[in-house]
N, C-alpha and C positions, 0 to 999 in steps of 0.2 A: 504494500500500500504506500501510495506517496507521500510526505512529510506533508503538512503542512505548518507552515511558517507566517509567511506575510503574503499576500495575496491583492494586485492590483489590476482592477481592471472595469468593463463598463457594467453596469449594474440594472438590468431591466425589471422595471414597473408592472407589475401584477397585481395591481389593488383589488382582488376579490377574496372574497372569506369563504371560509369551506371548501378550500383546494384539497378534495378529496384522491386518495392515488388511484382511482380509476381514471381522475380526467387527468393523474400526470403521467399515468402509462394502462391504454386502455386494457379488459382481458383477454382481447384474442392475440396480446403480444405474451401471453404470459405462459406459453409453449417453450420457450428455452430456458436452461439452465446455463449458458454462458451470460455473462456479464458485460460482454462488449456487443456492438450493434444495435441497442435500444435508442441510442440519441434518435435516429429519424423517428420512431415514434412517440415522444415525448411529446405531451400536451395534442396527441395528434388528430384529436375529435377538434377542438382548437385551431389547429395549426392549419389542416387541411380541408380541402371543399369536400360534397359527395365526389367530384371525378377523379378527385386527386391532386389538383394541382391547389398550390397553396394560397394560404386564405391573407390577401396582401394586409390585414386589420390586426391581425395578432404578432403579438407585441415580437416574437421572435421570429418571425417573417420578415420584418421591417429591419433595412440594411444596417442602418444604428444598433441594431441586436444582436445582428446573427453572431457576433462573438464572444456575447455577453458569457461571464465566469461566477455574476453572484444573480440571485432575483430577490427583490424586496416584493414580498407578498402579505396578505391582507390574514387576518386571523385563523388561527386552525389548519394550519396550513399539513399537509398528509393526512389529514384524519380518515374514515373509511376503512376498508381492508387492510389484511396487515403483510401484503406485500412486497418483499422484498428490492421487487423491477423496481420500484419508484425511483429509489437512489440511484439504484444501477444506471435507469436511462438519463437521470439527471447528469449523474457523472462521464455517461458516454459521449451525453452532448456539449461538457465541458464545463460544468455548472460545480465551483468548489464551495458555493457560498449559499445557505436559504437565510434571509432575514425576518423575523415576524413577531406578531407578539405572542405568540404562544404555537405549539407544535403537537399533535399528537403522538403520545407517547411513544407507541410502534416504530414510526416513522423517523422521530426524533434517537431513539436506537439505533436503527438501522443505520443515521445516519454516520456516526460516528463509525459503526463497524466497515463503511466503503470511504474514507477520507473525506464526506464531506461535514463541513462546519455549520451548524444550525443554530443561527445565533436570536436569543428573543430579545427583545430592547421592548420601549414602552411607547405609546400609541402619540406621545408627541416623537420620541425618536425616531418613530417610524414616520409622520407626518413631515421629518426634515428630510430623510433616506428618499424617502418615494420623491419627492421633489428635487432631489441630486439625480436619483434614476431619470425620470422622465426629462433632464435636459440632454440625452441622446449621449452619442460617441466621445462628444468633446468633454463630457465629464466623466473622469473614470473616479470609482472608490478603491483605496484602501482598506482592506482587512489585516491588521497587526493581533494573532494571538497572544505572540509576547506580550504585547502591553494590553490586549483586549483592550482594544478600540479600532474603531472604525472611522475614518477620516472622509470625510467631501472632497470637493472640488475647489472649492469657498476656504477651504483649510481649519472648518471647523470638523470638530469631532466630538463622537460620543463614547461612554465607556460599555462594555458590555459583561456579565457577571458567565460565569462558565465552572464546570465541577473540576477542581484539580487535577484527579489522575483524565478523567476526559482530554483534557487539556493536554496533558505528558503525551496523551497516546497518540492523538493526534502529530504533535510535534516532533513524535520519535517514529510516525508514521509506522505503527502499529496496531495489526487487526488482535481477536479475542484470543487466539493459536498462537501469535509472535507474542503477545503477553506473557500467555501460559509458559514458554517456550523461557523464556528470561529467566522465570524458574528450575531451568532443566536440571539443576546440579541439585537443587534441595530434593525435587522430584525423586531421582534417581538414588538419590543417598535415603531419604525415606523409603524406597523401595527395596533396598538393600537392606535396612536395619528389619524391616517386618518381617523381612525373610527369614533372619537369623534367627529372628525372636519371635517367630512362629510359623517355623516348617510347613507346619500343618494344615495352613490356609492356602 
């Protein structure tokens, strides 16, 4: 999993609440168990017309986006099924950053398990962010875990609060396995002492 550290880049505008993860990766994607290839259908009831071709109104259609790395979204943002693709296609399609004021819980797991950052702030931080978002390319934001905060355009910033070891894991760019793993010497030597000290199990 990739570290994350500091993260700059342009930040797209999703002011809706109840972005459930059906409409951020529909069910008929949820056929594979690889994790790469989800980006194109992300948000794709959204994204795309009935013929396919894409819907020029949503917000990561619109040329200012398509390289967007963070989205500032409206409340609740994953709630619904408990999904694992959400993150996946978020992160396929390059997205290391959800901003909101609140997350559901599943989601907000999940995201930390595939490297991306889910950060909640409060509904004036969000009323500053979304209005950094929506001035297009020429504004990009700053995401600093280190210092947890998050930075404008304007050169204001906000702080944001995050759980410690969350934090470590991220930054040392480790899933639940490479955690576990950091342990592998106590592991092994607890497994060695049971043995000696009970054959018989």
């Amino acid at each position: 999993m990739d570290k994350f550290t500091t993260l700059t880049g342009v930040a797209a505008p999703l002011p809706i609440i109840n972005i459930d993860t059906d409409m951020i990766i529909p069910k008929q994607y949820l056929k594979t168990i690889k994790r790469t290839g989800l980006g194109t259908a992300l948000f794709s009831e959204m994204r795309y017309n009935d013929d396919g071709s894409e819907n020029p109104d949503f917000v990561l259609n619109k040329p200012a986006y398509r390289d967007a790395k963070i989205i500032v979204a409206g409340d609740n943002f994953g709630c619904g099924s408990s999904r694992e693709h959400a993150p996946w296609a978020l992160l396929d399609f390059g997205i290391r950053c959800v901003i909101a004021t609140s997350f559901a819980d599943i989601f907000y797991n999940n995201c930390f398990k595939n490297g991306i950052l889910p950060i909640i702030v409060t509904p004036e931080q969000l009323a500053l962010l979304m209005d950094d978002a929506e001035r297009g390319s020429n504004a990009t934001v700053t995401v600093d875990l280190v210092s947890q905060t998050i930075s404008g355009p304007d050169g204001g910033s906000v702080h944001f609060d995050i759980d410690p070891a969350r934090k470590q894991t991220l930054l040392e760019g480790l899933d639940d396995i490479a955690v576990t793993l950091k342990h592998a010497g106590d592991i092994s030597g607890y497994e060695t002492h049971m043995a000696e000290d009970r054959p018989w199990v």
